[in-house]
C-alpha positions as a printed NumPy array, in Angstrom:
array([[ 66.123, 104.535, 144.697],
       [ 62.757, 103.125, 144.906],
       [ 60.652, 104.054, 147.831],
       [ 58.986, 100.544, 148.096],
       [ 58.787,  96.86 , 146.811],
       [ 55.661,  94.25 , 146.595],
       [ 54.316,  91.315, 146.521],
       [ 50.538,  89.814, 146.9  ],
       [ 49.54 ,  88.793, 150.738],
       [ 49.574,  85.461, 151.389],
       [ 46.63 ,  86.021, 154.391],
       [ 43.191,  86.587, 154.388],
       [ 42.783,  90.063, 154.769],
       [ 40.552,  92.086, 151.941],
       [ 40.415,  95.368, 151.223],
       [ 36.634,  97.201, 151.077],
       [ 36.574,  95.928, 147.398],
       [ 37.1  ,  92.505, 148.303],
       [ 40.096,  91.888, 146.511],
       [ 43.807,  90.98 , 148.641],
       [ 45.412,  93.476, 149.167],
       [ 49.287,  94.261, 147.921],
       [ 51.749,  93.981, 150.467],
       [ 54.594,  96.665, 149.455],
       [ 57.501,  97.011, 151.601],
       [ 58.684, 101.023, 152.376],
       [ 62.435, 102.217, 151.743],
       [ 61.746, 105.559, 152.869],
       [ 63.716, 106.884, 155.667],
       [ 61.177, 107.197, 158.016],
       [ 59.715, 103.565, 157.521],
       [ 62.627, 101.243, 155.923],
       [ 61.901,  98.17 , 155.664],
       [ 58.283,  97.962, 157.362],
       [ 55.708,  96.882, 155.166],
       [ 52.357,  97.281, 154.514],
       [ 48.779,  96.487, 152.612],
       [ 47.034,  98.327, 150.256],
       [ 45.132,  98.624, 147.526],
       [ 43.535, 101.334, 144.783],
       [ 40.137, 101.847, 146.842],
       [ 42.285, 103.028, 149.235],
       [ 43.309, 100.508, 151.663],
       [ 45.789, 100.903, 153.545],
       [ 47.581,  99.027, 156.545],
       [ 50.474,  98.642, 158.196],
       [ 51.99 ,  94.846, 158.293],
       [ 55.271,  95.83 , 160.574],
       [ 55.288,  97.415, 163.332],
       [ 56.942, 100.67 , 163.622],
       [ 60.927, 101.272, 162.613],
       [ 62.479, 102.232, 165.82 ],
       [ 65.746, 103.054, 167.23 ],
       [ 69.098, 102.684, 166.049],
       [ 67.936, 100.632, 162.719],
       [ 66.118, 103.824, 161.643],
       [ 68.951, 105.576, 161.206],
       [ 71.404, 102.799, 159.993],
       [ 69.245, 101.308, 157.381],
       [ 68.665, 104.254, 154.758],
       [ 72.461, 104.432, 155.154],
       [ 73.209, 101.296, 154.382],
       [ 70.831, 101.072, 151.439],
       [ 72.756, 104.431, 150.462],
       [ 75.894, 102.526, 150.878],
       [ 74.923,  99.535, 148.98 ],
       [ 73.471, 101.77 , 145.766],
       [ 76.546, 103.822, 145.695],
       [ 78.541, 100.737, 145.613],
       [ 76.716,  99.242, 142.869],
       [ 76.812, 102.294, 140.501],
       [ 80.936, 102.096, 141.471],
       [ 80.931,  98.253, 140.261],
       [ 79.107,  99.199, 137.195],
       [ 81.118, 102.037, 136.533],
       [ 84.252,  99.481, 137.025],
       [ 82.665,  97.151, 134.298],
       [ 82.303,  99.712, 131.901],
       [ 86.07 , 100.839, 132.083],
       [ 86.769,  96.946, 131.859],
       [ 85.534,  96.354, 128.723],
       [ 86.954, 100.036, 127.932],
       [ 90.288,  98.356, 128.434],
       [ 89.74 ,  94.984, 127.018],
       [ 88.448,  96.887, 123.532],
       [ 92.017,  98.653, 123.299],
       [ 94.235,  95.435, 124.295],
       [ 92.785,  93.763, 121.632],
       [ 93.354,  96.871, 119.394],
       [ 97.044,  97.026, 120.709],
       [ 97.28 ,  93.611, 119.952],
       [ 95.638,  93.303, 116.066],
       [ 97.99 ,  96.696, 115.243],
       [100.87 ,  94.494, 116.81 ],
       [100.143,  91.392, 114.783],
       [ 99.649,  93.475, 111.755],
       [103.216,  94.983, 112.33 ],
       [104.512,  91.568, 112.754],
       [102.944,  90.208, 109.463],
       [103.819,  93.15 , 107.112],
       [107.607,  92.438, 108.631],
       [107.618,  89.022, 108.203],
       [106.328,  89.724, 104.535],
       [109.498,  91.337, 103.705]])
């Protein structure tokens, strides 16, 4: 999983280059969710204010949750087209069965 997303900020602020700053949000389980700025030079702020509490703990296990979940859906796809290949197998050796018969 990816410890953290961005986007450029929409504010003001500059780094000590000049240039905007990034603002990257943090999935690590210390800091999910909270965002903050930086840049290359070294920049580096904090947007959010601190993760506290009960949403700590709950968040990195619900963004467990959610990636387990997807890998289970694709894993479900995969078997679904699995099974779709060999019904239409099933059904082309039927057909053939049924033509060579009907040729007789």
């Amino acid at each position: 999983m990816s410890s953290y997303s961005s986007s450029t900020v929409q504010n003001t602020d500059l780094c000590q280059c000049g240039l905007v700053p990034v603002l990257k949000t943090s999935w690590t389980d210390n800091n999910p969710g909270r965002r903050n700025k930086r840049k290359g030079c070294g920049y580096y702020r904090w947007h959010d204010p601190p993760v506290e509490g009960r949403s700590k703990n709950i968040i990195p296990d619900l963004l467990r949750k959610i990636e387990m979940l997807e890998e289970e859906i694709k894993e479900l796809k995969r078997k679904e087209q699995k099974d779709a290949m060999w019904l239409r197998v099933v059904i082309a050796v039927v057909l053939l069965i049924l033509g060579l018969a009907l040729l007789r």
